[in-house]
LOSE-942830 format. One record per residue: x, y, z of N, C-alpha, C in turn; residue in three letters. Coordinates in nm, 3 decimals. Layout:
+---------+---------+---------+---------+----------+---------+---------+---------+---------+------+
!  n.east ! n.north !    n.up ! ca.east ! ca.north !   ca.up !  c.east ! c.north !    c.up ! type !
+---------+---------+---------+---------+----------+---------+---------+---------+---------+------+
!       X !       Y !       Z !       X !        Y !       Z !       X !       Y !       Z !  Ala !
...
+---------+---------+---------+---------+----------+---------+---------+---------+---------+------+
//
This chain:
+---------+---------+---------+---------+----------+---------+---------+---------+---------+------+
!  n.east ! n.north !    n.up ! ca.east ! ca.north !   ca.up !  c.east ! c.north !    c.up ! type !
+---------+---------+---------+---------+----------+---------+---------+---------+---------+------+
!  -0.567 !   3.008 !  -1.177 !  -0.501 !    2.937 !  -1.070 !  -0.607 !   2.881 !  -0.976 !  Unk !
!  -0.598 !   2.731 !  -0.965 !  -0.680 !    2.683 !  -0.856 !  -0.682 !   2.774 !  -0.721 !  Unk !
!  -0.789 !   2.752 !  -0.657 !  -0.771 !    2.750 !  -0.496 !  -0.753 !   2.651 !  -0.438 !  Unk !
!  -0.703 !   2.638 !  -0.343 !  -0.705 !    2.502 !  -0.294 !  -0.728 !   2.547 !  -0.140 !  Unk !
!  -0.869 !   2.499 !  -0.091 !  -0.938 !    2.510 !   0.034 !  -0.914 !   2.402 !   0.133 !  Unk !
!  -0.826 !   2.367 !   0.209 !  -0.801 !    2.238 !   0.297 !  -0.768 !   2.287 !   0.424 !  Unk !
!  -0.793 !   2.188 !   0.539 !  -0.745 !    2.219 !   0.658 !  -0.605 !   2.131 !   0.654 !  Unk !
!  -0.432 !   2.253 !   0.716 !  -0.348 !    2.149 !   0.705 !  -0.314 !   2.134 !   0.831 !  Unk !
!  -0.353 !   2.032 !   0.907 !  -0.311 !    1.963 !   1.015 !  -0.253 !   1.843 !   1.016 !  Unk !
!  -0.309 !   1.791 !   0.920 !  -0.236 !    1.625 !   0.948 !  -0.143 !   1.617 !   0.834 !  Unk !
!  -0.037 !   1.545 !   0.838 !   0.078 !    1.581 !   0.670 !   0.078 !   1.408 !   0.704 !  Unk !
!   0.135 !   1.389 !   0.559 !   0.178 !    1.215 !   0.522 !   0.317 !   1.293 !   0.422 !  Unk !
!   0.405 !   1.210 !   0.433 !   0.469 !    1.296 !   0.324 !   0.543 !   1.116 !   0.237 !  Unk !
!   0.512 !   1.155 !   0.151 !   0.535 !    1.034 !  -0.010 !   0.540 !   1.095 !  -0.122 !  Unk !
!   0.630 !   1.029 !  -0.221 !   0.657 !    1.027 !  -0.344 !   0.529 !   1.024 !  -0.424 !  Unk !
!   0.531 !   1.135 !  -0.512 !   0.398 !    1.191 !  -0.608 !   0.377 !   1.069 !  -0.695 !  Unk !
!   0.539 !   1.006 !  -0.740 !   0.563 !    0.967 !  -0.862 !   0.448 !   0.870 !  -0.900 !  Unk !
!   0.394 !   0.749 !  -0.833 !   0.276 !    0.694 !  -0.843 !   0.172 !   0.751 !  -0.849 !  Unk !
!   0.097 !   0.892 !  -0.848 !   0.022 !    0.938 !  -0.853 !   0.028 !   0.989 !  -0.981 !  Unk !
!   0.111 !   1.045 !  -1.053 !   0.089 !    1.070 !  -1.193 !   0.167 !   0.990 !  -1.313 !  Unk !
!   0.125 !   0.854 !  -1.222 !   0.160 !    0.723 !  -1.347 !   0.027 !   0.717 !  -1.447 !  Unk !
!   0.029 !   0.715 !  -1.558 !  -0.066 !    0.669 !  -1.641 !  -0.064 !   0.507 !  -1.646 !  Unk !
!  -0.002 !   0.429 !  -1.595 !  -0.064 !    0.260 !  -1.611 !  -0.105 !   0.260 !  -1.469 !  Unk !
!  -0.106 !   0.297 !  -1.392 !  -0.208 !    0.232 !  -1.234 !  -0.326 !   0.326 !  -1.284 !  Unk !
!  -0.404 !   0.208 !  -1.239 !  -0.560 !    0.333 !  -1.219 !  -0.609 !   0.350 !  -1.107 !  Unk !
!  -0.686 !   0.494 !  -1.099 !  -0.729 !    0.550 !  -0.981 !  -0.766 !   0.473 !  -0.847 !  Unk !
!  -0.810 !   0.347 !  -0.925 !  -0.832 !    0.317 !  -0.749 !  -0.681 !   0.207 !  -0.718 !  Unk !
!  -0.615 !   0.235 !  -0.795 !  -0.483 !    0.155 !  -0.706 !  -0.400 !   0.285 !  -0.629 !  Unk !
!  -0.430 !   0.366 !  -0.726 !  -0.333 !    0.492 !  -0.710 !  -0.409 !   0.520 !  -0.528 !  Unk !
!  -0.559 !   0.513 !  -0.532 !  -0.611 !    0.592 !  -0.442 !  -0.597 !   0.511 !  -0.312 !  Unk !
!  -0.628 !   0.360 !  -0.322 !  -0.589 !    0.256 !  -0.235 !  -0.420 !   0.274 !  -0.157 !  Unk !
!  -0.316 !   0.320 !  -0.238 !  -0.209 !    0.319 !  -0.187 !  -0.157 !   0.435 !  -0.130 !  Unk !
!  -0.177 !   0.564 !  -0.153 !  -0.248 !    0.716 !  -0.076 !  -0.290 !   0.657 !   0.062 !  Unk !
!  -0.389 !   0.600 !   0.050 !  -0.429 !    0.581 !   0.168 !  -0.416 !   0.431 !   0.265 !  Unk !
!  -0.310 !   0.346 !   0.203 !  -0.242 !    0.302 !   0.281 !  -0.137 !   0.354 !   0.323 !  Unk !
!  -0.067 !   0.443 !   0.257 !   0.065 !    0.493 !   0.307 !   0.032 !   0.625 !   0.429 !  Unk !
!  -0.072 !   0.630 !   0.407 !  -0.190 !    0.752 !   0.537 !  -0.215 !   0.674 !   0.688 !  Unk !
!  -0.180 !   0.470 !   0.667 !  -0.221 !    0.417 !   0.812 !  -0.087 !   0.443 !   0.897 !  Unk !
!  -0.163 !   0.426 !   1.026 !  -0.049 !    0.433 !   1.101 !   0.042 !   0.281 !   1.118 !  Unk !
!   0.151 !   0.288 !   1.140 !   0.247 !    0.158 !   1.118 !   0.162 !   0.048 !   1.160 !  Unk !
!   0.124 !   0.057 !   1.332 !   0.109 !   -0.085 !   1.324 !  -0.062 !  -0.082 !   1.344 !  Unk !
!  -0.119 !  -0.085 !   1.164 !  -0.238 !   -0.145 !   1.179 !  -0.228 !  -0.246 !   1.100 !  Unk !
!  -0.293 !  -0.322 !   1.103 !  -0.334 !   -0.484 !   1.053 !  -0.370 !  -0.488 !   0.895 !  Unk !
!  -0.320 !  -0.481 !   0.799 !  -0.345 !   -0.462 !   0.685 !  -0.436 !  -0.628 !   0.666 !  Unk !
!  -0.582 !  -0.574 !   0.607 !  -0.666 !   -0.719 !   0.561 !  -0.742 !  -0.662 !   0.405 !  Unk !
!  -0.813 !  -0.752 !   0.356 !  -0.888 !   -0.707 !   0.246 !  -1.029 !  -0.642 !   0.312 !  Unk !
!  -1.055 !  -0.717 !   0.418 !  -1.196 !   -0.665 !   0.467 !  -1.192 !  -0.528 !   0.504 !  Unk !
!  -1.093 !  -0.514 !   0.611 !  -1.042 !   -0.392 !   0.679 !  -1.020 !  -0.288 !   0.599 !  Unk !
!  -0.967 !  -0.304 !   0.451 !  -0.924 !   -0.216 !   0.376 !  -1.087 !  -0.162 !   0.274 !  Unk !
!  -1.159 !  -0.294 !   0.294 !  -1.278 !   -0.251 !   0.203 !  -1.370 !  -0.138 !   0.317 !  Unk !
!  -1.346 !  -0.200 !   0.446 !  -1.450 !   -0.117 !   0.557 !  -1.435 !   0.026 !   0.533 !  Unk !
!  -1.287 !   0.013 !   0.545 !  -1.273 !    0.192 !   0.581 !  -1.260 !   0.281 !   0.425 !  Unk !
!  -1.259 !   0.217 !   0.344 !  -1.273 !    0.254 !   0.159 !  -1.434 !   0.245 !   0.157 !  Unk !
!  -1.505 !   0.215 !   0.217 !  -1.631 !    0.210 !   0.172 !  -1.634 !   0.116 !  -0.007 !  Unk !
!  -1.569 !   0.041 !   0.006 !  -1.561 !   -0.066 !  -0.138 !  -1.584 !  -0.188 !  -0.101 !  Unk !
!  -1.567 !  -0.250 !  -0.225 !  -1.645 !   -0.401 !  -0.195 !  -1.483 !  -0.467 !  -0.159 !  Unk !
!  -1.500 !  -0.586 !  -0.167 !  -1.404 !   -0.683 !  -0.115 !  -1.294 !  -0.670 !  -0.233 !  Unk !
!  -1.410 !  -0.747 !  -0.341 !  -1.338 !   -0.741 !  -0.469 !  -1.224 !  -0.632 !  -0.523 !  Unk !
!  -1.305 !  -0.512 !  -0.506 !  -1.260 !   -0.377 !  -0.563 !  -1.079 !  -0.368 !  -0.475 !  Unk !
!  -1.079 !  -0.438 !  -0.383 !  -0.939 !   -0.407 !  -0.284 !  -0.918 !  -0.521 !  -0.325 !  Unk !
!  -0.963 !  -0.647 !  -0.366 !  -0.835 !   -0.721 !  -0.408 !  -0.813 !  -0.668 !  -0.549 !  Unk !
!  -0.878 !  -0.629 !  -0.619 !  -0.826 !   -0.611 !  -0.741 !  -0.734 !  -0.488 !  -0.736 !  Unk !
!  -0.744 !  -0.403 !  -0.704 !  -0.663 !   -0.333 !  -0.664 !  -0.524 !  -0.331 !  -0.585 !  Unk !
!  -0.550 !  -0.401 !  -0.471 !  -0.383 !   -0.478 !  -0.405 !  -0.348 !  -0.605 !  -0.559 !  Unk !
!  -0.412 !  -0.633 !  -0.620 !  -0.332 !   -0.724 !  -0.724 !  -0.255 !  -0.623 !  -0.819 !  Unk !
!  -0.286 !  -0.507 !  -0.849 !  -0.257 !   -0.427 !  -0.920 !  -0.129 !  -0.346 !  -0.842 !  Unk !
!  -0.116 !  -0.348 !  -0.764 !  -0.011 !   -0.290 !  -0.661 !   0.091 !  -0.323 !  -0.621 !  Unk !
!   0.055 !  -0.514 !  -0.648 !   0.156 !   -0.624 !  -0.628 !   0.209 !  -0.607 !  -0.805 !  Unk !
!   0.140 !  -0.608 !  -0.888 !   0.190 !   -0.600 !  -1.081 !   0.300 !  -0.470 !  -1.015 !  Unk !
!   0.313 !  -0.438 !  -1.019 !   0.340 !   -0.297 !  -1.042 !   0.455 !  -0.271 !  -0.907 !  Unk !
!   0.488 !  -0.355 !  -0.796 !   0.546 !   -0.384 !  -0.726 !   0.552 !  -0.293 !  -0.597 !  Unk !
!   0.465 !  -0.194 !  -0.582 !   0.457 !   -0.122 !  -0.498 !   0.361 !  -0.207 !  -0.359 !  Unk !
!   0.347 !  -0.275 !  -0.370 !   0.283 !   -0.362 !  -0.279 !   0.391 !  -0.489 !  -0.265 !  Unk !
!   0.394 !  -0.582 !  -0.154 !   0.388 !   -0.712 !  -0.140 !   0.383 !  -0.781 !  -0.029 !  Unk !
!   0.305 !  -0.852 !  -0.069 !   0.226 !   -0.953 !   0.055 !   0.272 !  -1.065 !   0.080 !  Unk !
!   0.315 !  -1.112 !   0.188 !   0.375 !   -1.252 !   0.272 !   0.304 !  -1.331 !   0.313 !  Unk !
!   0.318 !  -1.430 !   0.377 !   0.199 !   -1.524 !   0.434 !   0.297 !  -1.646 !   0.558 !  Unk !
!   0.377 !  -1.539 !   0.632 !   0.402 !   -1.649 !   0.739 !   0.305 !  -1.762 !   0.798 !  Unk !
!   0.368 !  -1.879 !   0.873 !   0.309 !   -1.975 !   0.957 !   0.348 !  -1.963 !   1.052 !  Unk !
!   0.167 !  -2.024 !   1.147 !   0.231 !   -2.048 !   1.284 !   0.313 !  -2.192 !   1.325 !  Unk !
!   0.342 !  -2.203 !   1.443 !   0.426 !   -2.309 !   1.465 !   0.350 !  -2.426 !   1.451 !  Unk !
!   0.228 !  -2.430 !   1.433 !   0.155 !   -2.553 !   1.373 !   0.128 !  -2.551 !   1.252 !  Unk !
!   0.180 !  -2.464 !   1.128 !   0.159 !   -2.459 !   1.021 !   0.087 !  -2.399 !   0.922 !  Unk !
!  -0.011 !  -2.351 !   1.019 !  -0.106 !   -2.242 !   0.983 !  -0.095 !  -2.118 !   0.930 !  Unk !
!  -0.189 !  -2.070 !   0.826 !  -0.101 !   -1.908 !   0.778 !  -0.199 !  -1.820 !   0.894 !  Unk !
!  -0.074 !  -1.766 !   0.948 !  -0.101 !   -1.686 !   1.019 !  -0.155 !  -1.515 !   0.950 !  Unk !
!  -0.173 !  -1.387 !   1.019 !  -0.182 !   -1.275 !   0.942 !  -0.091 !  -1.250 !   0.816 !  Unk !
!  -0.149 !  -1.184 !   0.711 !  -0.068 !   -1.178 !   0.559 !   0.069 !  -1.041 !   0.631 !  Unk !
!   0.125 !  -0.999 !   0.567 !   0.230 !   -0.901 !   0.615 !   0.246 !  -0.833 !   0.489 !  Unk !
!   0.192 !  -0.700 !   0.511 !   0.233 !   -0.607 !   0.375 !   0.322 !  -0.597 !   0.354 !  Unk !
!   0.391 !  -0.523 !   0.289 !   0.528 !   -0.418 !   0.276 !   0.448 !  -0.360 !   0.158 !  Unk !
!   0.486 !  -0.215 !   0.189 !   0.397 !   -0.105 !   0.081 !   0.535 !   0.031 !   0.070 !  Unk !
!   0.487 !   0.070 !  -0.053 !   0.651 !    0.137 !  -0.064 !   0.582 !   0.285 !  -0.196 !  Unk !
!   0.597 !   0.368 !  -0.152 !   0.553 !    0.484 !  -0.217 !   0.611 !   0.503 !  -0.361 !  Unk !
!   0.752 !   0.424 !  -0.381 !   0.773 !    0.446 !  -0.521 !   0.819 !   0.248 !  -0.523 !  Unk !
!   0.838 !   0.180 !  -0.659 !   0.862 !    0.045 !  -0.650 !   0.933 !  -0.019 !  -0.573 !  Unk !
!   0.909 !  -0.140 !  -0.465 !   0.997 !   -0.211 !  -0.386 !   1.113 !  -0.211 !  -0.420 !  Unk !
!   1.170 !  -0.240 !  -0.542 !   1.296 !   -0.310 !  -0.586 !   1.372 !  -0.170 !  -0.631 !  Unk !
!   1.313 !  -0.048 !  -0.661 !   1.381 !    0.039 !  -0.660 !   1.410 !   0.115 !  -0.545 !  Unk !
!   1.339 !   0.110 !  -0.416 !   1.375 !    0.100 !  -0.297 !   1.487 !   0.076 !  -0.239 !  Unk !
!   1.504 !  -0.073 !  -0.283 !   1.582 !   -0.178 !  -0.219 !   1.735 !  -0.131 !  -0.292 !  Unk !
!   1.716 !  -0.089 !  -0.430 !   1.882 !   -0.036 !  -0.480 !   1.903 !   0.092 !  -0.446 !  Unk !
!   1.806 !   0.155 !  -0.382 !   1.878 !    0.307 !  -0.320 !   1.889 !   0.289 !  -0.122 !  Unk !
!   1.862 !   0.190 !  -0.110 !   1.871 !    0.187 !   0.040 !   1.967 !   0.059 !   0.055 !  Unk !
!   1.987 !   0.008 !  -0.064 !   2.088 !   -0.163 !  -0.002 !   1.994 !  -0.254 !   0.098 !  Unk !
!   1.851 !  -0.237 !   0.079 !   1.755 !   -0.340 !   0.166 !   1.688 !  -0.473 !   0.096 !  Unk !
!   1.706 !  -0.535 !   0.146 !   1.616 !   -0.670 !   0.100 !   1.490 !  -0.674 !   0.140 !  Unk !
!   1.375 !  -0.748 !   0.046 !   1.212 !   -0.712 !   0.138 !   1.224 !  -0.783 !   0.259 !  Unk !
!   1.315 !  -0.867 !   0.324 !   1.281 !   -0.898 !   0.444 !   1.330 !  -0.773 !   0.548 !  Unk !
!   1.405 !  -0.701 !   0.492 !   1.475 !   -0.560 !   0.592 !   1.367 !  -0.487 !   0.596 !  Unk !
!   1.265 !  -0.493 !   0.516 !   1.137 !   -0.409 !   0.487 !   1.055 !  -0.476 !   0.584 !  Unk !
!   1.022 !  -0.542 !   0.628 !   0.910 !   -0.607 !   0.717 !   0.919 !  -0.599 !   0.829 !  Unk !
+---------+---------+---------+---------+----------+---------+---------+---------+---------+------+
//
């Protein structure tokens, strides 16, 4: 029997089920752990996400692309009133969006 040595102070509480998928790999699995670990309102970016991952740029987009396959991710791209894309807008979901959306009756805009 393992030990398991941790301090428990801080809890996140999410669905395992993505964690012992065999088609995501570790760093999508690990990328979305620890988005579902931010607090609501931080600014989801690729840079931001590479800073605090200690990863390259790449490694988080390839990874949020893998998150979006797989639908546990999805990313928006409102405009401002001059047309401009303003900040991207996650929606991140511990088990698939769309299976979400048939146990709660939500649409991804109810999600945002």
């Amino acid at each position: 029997m393992p030990k398991l040595l941790a301090k428990r102070n801080r809890f996140v509480s999410m669905d395992n089920e993505f964690l012992t998928r065999t088609d995501l790999s570790l760093k999508a699995k690990g990328l979305l752990a620890c988005m579902l670990c931010l607090t609501p309102d931080w600014r989801f970016s690729i840079d931001g996400l590479a800073y605090i991952n200690k990863e390259s740029e790449s490694a988080i987009s390839s990874a949020l692309r893998e998150l979006e396959q797989f639908d546990y991710l999805r990313r928006s791209y409102p405009r401002t009133e001059d047309g401009k894309i303003a900040n991207a807008v996650y929606t991140i979901c511990d088990i698939p969006i769309v299976e979400y959306e048939a146990l709660h009756g939500e649409s991804d805009d109810a999600l945002n």
